[in-house]
C-alpha positions as CSV (number, residue, x, y, z in Angstrom):
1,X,-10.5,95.3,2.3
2,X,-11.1,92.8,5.3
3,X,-12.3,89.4,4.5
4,X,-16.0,89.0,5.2
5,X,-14.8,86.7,8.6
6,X,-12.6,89.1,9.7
7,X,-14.6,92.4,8.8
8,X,-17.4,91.1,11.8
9,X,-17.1,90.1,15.3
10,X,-19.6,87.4,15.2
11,X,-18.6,86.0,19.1
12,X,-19.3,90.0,19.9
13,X,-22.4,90.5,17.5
14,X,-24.0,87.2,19.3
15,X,-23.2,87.8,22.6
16,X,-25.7,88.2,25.8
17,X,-24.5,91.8,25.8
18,X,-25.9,92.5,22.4
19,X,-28.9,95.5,22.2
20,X,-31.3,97.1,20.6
21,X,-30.3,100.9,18.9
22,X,-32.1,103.0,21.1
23,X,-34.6,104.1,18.7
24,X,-34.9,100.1,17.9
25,X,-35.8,99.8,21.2
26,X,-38.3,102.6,21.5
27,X,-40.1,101.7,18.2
28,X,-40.1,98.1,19.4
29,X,-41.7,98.8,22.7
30,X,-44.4,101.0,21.0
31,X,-45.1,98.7,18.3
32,X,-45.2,95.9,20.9
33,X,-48.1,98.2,22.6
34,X,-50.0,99.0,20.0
35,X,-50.4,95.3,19.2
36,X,-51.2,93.7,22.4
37,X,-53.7,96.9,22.9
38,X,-55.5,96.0,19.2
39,X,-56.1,92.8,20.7
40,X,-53.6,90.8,18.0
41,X,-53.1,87.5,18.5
42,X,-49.9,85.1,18.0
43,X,-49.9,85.1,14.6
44,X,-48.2,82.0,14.5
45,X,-51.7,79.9,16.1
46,X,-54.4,81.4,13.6
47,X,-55.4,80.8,10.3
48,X,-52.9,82.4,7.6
49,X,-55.9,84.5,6.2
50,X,-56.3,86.2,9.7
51,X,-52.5,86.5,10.4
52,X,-52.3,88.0,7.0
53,X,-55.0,90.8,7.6
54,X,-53.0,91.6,11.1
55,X,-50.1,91.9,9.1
56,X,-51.4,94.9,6.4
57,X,-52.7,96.5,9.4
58,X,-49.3,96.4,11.0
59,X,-47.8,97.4,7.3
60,X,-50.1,100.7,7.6
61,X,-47.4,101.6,10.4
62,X,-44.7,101.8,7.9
63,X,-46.1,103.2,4.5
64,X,-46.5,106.4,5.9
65,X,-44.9,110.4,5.0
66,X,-44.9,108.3,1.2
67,X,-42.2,109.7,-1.1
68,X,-43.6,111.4,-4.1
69,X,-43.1,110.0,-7.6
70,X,-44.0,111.1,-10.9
71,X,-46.9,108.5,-11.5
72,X,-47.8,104.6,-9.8
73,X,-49.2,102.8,-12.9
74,X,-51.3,99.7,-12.2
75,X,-50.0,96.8,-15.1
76,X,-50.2,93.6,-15.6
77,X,-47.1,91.0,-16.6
78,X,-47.8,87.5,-18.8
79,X,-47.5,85.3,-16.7
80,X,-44.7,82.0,-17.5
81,X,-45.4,78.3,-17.8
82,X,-49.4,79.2,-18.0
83,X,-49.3,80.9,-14.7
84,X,-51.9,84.2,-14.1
85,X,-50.9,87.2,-15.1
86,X,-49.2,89.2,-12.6
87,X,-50.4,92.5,-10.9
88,X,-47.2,95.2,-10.6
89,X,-47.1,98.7,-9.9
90,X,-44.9,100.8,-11.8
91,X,-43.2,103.7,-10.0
92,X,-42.0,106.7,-12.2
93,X,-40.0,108.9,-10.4
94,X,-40.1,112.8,-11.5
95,X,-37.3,113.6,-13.6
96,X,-36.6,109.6,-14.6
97,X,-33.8,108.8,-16.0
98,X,-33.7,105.9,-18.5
99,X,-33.8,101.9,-16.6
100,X,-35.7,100.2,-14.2
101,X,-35.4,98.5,-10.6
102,X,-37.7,95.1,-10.3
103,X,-39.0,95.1,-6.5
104,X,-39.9,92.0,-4.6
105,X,-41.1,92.2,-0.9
106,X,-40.7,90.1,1.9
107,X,-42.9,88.3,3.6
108,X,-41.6,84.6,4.1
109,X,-43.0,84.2,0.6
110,X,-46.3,83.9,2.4
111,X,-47.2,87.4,3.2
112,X,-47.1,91.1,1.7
113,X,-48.8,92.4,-1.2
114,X,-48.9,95.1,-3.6
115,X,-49.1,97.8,-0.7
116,X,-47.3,96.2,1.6
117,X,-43.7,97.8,0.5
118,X,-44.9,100.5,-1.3
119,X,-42.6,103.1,0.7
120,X,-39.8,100.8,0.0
121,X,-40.4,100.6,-3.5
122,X,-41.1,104.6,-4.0
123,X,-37.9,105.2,-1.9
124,X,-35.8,103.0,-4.6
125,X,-37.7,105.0,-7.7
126,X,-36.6,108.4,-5.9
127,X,-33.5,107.3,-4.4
128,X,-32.2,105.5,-7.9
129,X,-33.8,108.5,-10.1
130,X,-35.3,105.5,-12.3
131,X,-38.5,103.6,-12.4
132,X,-39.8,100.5,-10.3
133,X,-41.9,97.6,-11.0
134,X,-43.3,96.1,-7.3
135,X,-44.6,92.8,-8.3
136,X,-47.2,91.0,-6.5
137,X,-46.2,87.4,-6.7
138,X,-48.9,84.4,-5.4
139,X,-47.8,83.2,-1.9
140,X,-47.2,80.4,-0.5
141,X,-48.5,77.8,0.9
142,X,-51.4,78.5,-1.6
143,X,-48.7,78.4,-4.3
144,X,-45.8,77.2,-3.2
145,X,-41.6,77.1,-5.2
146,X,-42.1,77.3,-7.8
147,X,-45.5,79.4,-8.5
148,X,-43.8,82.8,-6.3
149,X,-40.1,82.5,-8.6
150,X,-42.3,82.2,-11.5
151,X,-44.4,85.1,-11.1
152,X,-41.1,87.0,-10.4
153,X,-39.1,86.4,-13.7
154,X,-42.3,87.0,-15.4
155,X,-42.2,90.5,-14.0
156,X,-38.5,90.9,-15.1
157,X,-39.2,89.6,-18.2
158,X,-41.7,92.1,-18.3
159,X,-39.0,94.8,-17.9
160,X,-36.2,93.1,-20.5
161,X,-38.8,93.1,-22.7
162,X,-40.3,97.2,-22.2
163,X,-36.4,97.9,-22.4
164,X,-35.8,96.3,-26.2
165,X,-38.6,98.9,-27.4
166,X,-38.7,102.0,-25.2
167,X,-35.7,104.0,-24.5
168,X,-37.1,104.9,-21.2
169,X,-36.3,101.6,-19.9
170,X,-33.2,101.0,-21.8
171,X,-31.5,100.7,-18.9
172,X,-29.6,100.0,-16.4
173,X,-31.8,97.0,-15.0
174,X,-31.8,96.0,-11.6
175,X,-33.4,93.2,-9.1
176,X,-34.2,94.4,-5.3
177,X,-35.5,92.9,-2.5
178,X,-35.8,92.5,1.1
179,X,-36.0,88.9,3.1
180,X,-38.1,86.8,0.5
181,X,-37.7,88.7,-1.8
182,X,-34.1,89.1,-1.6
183,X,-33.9,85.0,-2.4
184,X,-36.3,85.5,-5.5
185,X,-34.0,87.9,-6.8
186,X,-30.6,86.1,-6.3
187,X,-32.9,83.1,-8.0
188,X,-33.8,85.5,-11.3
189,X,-30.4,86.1,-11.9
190,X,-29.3,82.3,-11.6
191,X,-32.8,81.0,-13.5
192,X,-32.2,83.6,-16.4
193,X,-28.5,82.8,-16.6
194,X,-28.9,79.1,-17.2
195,X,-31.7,79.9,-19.5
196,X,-29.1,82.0,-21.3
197,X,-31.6,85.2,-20.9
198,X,-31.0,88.6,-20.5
199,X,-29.6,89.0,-16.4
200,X,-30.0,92.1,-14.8
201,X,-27.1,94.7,-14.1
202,X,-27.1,95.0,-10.8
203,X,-29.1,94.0,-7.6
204,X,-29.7,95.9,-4.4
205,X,-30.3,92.8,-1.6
206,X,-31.5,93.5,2.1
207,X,-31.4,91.1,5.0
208,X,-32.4,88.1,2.7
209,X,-33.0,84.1,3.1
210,X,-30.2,82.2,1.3
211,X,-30.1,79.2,3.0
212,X,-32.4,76.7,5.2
213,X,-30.2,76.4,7.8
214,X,-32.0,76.9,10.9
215,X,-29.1,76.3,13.5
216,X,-27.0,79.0,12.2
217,X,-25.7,80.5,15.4
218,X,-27.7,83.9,14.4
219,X,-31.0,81.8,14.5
220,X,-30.3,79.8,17.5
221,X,-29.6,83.5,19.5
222,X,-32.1,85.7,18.1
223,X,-34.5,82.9,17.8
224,X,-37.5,85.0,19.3
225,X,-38.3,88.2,21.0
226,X,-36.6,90.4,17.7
227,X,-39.5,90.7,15.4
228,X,-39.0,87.7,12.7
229,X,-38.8,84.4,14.7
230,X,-36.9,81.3,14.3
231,X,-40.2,79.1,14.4
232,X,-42.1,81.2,12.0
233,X,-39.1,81.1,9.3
234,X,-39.5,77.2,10.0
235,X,-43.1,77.0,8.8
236,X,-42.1,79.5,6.0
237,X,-39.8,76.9,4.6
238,X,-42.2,74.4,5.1
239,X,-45.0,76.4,3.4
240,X,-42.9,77.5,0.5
241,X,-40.9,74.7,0.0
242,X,-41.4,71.4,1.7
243,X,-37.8,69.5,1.9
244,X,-39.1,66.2,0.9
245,X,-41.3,67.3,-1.9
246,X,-40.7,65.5,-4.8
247,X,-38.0,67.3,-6.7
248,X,-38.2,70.5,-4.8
249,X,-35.2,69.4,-3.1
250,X,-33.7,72.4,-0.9
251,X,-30.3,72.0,-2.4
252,X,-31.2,73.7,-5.6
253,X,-30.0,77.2,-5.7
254,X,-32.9,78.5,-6.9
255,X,-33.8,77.9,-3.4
256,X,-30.9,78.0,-1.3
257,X,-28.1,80.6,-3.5
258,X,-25.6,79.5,-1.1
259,X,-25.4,76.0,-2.4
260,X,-24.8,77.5,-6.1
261,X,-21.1,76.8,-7.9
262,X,-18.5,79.1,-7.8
263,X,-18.7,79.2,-11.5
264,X,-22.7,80.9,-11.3
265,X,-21.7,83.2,-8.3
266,X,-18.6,84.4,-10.2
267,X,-21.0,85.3,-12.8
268,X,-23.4,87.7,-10.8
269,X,-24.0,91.3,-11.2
270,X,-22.8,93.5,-8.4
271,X,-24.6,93.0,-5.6
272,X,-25.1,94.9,-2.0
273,X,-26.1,93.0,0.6
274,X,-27.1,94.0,4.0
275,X,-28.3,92.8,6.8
276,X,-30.1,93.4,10.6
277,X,-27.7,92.9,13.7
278,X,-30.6,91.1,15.7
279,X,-31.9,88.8,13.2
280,X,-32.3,84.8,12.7
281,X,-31.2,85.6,9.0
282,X,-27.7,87.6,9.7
283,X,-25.9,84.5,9.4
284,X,-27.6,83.6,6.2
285,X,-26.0,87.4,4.6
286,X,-22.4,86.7,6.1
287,X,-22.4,83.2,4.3
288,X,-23.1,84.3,1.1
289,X,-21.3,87.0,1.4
290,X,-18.0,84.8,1.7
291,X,-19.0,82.2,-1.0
292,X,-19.6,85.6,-3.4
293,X,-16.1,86.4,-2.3
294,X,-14.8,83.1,-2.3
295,X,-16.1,83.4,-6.3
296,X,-14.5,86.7,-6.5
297,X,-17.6,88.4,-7.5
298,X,-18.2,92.0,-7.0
299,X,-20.0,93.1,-4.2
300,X,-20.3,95.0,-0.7
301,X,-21.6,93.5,2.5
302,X,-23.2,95.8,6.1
303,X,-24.4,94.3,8.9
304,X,-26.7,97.3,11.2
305,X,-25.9,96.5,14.9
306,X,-29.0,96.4,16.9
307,X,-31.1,96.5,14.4
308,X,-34.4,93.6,13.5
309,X,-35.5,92.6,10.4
310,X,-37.1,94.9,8.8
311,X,-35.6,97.8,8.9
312,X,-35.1,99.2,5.6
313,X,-39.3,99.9,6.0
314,X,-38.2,102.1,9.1
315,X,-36.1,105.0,7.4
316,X,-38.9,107.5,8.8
317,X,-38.1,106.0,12.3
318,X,-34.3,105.1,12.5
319,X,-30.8,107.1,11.7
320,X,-29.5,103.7,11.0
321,X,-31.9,102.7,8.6
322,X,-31.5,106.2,6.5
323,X,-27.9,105.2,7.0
324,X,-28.5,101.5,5.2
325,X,-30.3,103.4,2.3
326,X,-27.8,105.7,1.9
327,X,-25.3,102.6,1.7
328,X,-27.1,100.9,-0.5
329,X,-28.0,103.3,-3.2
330,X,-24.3,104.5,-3.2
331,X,-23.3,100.9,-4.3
332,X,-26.3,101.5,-6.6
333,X,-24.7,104.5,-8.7
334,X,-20.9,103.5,-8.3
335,X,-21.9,100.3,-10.1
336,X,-25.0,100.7,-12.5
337,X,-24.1,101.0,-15.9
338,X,-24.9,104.3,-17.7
């Protein structure tokens, strides 16, 4: 196969010429109305408790026609280092074979909740044929890096420990997540390894944050006007993990995975990774992609032309979307063990 570099015509992908899907475009435009006719305001100028009940009313739009599982069982992980406990939901899927899929949503570690992705998480469960725990981590900037990562191993410690004494969880063990919660998963895998812990076997990754750098050519062109916005991934970073906080430096890969050695990528499950054709963060997938391959670890990298972030939520909407599932849980049973 084509390197990474030469598999996508970034020049092309960025150009003035780019659009939307056409079903991107009509979803955009009615999503667009139905905001400005509920009255909501830039998010990005009102308190964060306000923006964050604008966005579960826009996450209503997508958790719709929900998949039907088995059972949605309400738990509760320990939490690490004297943190709370933390709130997940566990999707059995009807039929379940043994394993489970850890689910981390997006949100620029600041918003979503435990309903937020639930589509996205029962679409994994029926899609893998195996359970999935949706944690609800703390946010940011209330509980900034560390306190979200935290909350997330505890959850898949939660897992590697239900799998050492029930065979329904045996395994295989996976991480998934989309945006920020596509970084807290590539940071499990890299916190558990140097901890020597239990890693998972796999992890399914979609349009996630691996690096801070906010000039990337994709963020500089799709900077606004294509759903997430340069300026509000800005105050993201700032919220989650201030740069010159006092050893919370953004060159750890816990934070940024692209700045982790060749020696720790090489050492990675397989990993899909995919990510939206109009997005700030496109760049970010396409640079981790090559230092995975540079580390000759196993993956598989898509990019979805004239697509926005977000889209894996859209799979009732979009053809392409169904098509980045179907992608991504392919990867999922070619490479899961068992």
């Amino acid at each position: 196969m084509a390197k990474t570099k030469d598999r996508f015509n970034l020049a092309k992908m960025l150009s003035p010429d780019a659009k939307r899907d056409d079903e991107m475009q009509t979803l955009f435009d009615r999503n667009t109305e139905q905001d400005h006719a509920a009255g909501m305001p830039d998010l990005n100028t009102i308190p964060i408790q306000e923006s964050r009940l604008w966005r579960a009313k826009q996450a209503l739009r997508v958790n719709v026609d929900l998949p039907e599982v088995e059972s949605v069982e309400r738990l509760r992980a320990p939490g690490v280092k004297d943190a709370p406990d933390v709130v997940c939901d566990l999707y059995t899927p009807r039929d379940a074979k043994s394993g489970c899929t850890l689910y981390l949503h997006g949100g620029g570690w600041a918003f979503g909740d435990i309903d937020s992705h639930a589509r996205m998480a029962r679409l994994l469960a029926v899609e893998t044929g195996r359970r999935v725990l949706y944690a609800d981590y703390r946010l940011a900037p209330e509980t900034p890096y560390p306190g979200p990562l935290d909350d997330s191993v505890a959850a898949w410690r939660w897992i590697v420990g239900k799998s050492q004494r029930d065979a329904d969880f045996k395994g295989p063990l996976g991480v998934s997540g989309d945006s920020a919660g596509a970084n807290l998963s590539v940071a499990i895998m890299l916190h558990e390894m140097e901890l020597g812990r239990p890693t998972p076997h796999i992890g399914l990754l979609f349009y996630g944050v691996y690096d801070d750098d906010t000039e990337s050519p994709s963020y500089l062109r799709f900077a606004t006007g294509y759903g997430l916005a340069r300026p509000g991934m800005m105050k993201f970073w700032s919220w989650y993990a201030p740069s010159n906080a006092h050893g919370q430096p953004r060159e750890d890969q816990l934070l940024c995975p692209v700045r982790a050695s060749s020696a720790s990528l090489a050492k990675l499950p397989p990993l899909y990774l995919n990510a939206a054709g109009m997005d700030p963060l496109m760049c970010d997938t396409l640079k981790f992609a090559e230092r995975l391959e540079d580390a000759e670890a196993t993956f598989e990298v898509n990019v979805h032309k004239g697509l926005h972030h977000g889209f894996m939520q859209q799979t009732g909407k979009l053809a392409e979307a169904r098509r980045g599932l179907k992608l991504a849980i392919d990867f999922y049973h070619k490479h899961a063990p068992g």
